[in-house]
Structures are given as C-alpha cells and as structure tokens.
SEBA-313717 format. One record per atom (N, C-alpha, C): residue number from 1; atom name; x, y, z. Coordinates in steps of 0.2 Angstrom, whole numbers, plus 2048, in hexadecimal, padded with zeros to 3 digits. Atoms other than C-alpha are relative to their C-alpha. Layout:
   num   atome    px    py    pz
   NUM      CA     X     Y     Z
...
***
This chain:
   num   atome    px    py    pz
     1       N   800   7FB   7FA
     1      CA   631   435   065
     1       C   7FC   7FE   806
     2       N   803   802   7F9
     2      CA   62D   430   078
     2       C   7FD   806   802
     3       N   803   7F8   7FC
     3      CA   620   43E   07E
     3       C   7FF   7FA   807
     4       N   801   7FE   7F8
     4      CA   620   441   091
     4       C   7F9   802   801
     5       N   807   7FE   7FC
     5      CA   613   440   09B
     5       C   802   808   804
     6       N   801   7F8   7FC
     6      CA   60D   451   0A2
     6       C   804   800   806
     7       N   7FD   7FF   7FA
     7      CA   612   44F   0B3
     7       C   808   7FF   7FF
     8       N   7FA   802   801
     8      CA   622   449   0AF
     8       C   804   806   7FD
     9       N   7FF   7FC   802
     9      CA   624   459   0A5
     9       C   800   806   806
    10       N   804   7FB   7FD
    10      CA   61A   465   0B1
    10       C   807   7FE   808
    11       N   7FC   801   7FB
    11      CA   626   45D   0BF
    11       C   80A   803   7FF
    12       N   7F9   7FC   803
    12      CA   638   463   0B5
    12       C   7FE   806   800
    13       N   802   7F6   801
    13      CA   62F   475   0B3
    13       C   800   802   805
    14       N   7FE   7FF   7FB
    14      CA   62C   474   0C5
    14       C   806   802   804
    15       N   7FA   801   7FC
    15      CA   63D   46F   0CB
    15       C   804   808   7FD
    16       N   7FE   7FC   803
    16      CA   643   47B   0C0
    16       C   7FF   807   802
    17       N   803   7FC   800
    17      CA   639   489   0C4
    17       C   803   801   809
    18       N   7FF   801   7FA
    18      CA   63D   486   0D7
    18       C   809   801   801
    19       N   7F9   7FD   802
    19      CA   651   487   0D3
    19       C   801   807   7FE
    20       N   7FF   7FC   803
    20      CA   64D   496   0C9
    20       C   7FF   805   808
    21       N   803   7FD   7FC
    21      CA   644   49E   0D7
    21       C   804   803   806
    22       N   7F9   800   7FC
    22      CA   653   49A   0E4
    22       C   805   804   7FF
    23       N   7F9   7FD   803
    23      CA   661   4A1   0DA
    23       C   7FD   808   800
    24       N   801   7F8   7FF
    24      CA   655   4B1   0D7
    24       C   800   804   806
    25       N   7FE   7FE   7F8
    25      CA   654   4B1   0E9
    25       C   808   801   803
    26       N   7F9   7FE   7FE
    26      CA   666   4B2   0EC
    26       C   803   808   7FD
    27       N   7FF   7FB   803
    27      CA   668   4BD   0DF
    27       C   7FD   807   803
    28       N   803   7F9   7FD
    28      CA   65E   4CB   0E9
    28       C   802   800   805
    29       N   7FD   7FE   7FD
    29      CA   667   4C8   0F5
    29       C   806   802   804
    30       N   7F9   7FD   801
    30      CA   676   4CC   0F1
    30       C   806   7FB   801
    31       N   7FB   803   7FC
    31      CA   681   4BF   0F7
    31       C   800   7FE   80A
    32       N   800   7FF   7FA
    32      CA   67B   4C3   109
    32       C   7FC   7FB   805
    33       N   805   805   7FD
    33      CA   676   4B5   113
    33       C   7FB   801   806
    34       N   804   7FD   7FB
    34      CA   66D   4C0   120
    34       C   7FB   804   7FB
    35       N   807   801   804
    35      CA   662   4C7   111
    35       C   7FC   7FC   7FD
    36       N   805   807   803
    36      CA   65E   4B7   10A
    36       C   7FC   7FE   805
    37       N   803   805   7FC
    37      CA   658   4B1   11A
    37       C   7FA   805   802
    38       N   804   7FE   7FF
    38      CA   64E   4BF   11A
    38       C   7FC   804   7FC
    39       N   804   803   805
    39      CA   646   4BF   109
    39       C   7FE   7FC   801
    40       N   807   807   7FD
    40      CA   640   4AD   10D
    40       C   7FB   800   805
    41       N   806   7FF   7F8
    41      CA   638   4B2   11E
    41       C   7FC   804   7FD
    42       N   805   7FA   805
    42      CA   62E   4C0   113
    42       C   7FD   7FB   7FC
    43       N   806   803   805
    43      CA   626   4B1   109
    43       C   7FD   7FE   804
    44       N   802   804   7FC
    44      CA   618   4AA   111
    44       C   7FA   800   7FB
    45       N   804   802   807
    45      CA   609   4A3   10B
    45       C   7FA   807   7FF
    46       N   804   7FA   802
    46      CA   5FF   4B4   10A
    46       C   803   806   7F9
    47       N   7FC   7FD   801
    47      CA   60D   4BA   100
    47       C   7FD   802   7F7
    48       N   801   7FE   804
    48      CA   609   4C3   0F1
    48       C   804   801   7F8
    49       N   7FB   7FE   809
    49      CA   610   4C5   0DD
    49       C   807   806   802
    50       N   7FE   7F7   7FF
    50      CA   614   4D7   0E1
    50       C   804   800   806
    51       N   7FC   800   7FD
    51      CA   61C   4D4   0F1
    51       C   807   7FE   800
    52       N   7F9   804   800
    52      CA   62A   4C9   0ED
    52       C   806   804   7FB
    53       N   7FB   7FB   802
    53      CA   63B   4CF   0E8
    53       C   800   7FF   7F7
    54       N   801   7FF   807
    54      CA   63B   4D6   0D5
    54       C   805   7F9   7FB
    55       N   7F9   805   801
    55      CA   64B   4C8   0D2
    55       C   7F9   7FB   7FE
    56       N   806   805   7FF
    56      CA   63D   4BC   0D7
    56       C   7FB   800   7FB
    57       N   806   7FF   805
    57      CA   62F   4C3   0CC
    57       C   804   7FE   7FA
    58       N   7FE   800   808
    58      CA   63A   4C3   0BB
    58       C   801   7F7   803
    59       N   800   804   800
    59      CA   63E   4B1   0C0
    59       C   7FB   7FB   800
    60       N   806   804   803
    60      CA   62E   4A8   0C1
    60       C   7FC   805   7FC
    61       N   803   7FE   806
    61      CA   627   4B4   0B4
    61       C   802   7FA   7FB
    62       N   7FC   803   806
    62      CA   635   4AC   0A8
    62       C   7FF   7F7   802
    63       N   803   807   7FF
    63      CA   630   49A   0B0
    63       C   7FA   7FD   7FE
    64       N   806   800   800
    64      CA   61F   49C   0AD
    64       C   801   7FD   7F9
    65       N   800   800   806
    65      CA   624   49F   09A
    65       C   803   7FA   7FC
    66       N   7FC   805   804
    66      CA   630   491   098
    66       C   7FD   7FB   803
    67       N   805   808   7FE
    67      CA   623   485   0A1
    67       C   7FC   800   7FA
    68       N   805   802   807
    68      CA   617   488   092
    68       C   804   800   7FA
    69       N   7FB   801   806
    69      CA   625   489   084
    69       C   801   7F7   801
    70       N   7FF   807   7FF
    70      CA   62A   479   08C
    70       C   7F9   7F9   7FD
    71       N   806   804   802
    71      CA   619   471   08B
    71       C   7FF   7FF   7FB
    72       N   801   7FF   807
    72      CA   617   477   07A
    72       C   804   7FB   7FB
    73       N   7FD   804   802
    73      CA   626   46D   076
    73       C   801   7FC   7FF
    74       N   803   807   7FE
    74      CA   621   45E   07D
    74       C   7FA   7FF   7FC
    75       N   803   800   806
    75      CA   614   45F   073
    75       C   7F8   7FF   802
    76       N   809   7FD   7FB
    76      CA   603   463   07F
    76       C   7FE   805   7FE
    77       N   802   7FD   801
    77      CA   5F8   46D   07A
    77       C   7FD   808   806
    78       N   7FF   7F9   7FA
    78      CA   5F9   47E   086
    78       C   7FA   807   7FA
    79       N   806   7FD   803
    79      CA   5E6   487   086
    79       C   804   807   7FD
    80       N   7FF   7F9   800
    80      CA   5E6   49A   080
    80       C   7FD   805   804
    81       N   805   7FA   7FC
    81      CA   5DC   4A0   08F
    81       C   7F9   801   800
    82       N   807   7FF   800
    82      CA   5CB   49E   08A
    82       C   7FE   7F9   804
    83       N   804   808   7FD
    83      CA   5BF   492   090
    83       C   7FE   7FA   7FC
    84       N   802   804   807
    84      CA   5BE   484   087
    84       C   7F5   7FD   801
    85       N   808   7FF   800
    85      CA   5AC   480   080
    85       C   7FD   7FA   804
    86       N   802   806   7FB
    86      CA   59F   476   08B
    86       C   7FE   7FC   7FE
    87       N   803   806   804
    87      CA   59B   465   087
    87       C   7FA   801   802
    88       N   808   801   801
    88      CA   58A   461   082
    88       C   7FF   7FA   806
    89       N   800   803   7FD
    89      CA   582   458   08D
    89       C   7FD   7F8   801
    90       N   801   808   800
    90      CA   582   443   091
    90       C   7FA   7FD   801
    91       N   809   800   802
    91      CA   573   43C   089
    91       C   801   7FA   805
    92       N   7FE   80A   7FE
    92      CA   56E   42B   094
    92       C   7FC   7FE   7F9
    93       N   803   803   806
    93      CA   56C   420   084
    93       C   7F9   7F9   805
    94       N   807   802   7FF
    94      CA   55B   415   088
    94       C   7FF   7FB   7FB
    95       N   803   804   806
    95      CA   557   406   07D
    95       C   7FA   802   7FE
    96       N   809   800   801
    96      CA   547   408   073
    96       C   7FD   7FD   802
    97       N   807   806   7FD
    97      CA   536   403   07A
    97       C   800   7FF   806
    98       N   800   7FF   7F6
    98      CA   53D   404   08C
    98       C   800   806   804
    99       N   7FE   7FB   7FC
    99      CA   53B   411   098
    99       C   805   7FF   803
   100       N   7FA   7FE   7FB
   100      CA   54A   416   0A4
   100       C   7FD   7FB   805
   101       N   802   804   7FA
   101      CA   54C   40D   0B3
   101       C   800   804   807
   102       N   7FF   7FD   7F9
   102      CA   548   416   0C4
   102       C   806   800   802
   103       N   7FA   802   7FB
   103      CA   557   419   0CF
   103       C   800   7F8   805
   104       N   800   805   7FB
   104      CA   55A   409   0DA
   104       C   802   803   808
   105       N   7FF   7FE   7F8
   105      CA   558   40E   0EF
   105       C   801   7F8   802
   106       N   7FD   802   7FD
   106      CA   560   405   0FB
   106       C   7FB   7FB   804
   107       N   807   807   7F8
   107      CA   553   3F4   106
   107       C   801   803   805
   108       N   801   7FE   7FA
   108      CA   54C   3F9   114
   108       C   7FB   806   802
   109       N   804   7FA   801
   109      CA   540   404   11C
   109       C   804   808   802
   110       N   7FC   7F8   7FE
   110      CA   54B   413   122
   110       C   805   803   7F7
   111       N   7FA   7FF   807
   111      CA   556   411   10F
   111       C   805   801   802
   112       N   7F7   801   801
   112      CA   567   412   117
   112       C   803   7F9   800
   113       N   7FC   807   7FE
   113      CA   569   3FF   119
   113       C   800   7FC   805
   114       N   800   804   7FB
   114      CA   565   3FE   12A
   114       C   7FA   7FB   802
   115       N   804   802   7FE
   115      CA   55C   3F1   130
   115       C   7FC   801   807
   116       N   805   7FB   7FE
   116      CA   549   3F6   137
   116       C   801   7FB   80A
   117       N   7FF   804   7FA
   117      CA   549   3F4   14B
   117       C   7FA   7FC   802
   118       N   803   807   7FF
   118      CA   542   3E5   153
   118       C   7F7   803   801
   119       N   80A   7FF   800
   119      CA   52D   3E7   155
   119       C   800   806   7FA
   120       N   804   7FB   804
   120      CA   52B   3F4   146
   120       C   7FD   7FC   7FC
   121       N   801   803   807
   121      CA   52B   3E6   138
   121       C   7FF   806   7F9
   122       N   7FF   7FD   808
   122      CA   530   3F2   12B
   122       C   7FC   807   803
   123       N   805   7FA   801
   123      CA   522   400   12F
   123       C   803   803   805
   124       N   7FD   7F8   7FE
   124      CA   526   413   132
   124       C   7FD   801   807
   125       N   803   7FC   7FA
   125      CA   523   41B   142
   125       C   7FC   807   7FD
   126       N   806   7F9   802
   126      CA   515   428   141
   126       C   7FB   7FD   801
   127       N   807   802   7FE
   127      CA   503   427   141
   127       C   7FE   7FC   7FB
   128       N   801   808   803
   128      CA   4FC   415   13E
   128       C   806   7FB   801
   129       N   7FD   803   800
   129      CA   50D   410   142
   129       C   802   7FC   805
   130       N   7FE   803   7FB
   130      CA   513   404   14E
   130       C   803   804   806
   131       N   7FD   7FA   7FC
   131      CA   517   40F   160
   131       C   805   7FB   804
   132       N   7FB   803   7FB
   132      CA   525   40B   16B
   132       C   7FF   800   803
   133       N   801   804   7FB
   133      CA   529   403   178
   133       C   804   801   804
***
C-alpha cells in the first residue's frame, strides 16, 4: 500500500470541498443566475458561519466530515481535540569536566561587525574616551 502524503490528501479534500460548496451555492439558488450572483456578492471576507446560505452550511459541515473520514483512511492520525502533552524540555548535553561554553559575540568594538571609525582604535566614546573631531 502507497500512503499519500498529507498535502496531497489535504489538497483532494480541498478541491473537493470547493466543488461541493459551488453546487450548494447553486442549489440555493434555485437555478437563478441573478441569485447566484447574488449569494456570492454576500460572501466576503468578514462573512460569517451563520451567515451563509443553509445549502452552503450542510455542505462544508459534510466536507468537514469526509476530510477527517478521508484522513482517517489514508491512515494519519487525526487528534481528538485535546492538547497534546508538552514536551519536556531539551537538555544541552555537556561533556563531563567541561563547563559550557559562553555564547560567541560578533569582533569589534560596537558587536555588529562594523568596523571602529578611523582615530578611535577600538575604544568607546564616553568618559576617558577618545573625543571627536
């Protein structure tokens, strides 16, 4: 048995779902090509569950269902809605007899990399420090 990658699965459910969705939209239509055009103008991105035509709602409900039925088939494991448990957390492993080793900063006196300007030789501006010019 060849398993399918998810996407490849997740992407027929899509398609799927997207045809289904269509047809339900016609189907509340009636046949009318002046209410269909005006069912789709009613979807917009703010659009709501509860908003859309009842057609529409039983149709990605039952999409919804046969996305996860389908997963199930394919043979992914599909959660139950909990949270899964948190991993413990990643020890740094550390050879015996040696401490850790500090982080590594970047050369230079400023630490982003850029090279210090001409008359400072490295040293900060501030008191004691070289004054400009």
């Amino acid at each position: 048995m060849v398993t399918r990658a998810a996407t490849e699965v997740m992407h027929d459910v899509m398609v799927a779902a997207v045809i289904d969705a269509v047809m339900a939209l016609r189907a509340a239509s009636g046949g009318l090509p002046n209410t269909l055009l005006r069912e789709l103008n009613a979807i917009h991105a703010n659009t709501t569950f509860a908003d859309l035509p009842k057609e529409l709602q039983a149709a990605i409900n039952a999409s919804v269902r046969s996305a996860f039925t389908r997963l199930l088939k394919e043979g992914y494991n599909v959660s139950s809605g909990t949270a899964p448990p948190p991993r413990p957390p990643a020890s740094r492993q550390v050879p015996s007899g040696r401490p850790p080793r500090p982080p590594q900063r970047p050369a230079g006196p400023d630490r982003k990399g850029a090279p210090a300007r001409p008359g400072t030789r490295g040293k900060p501006r501030g008191p004691g420090g070289p004054k400009p010019r």
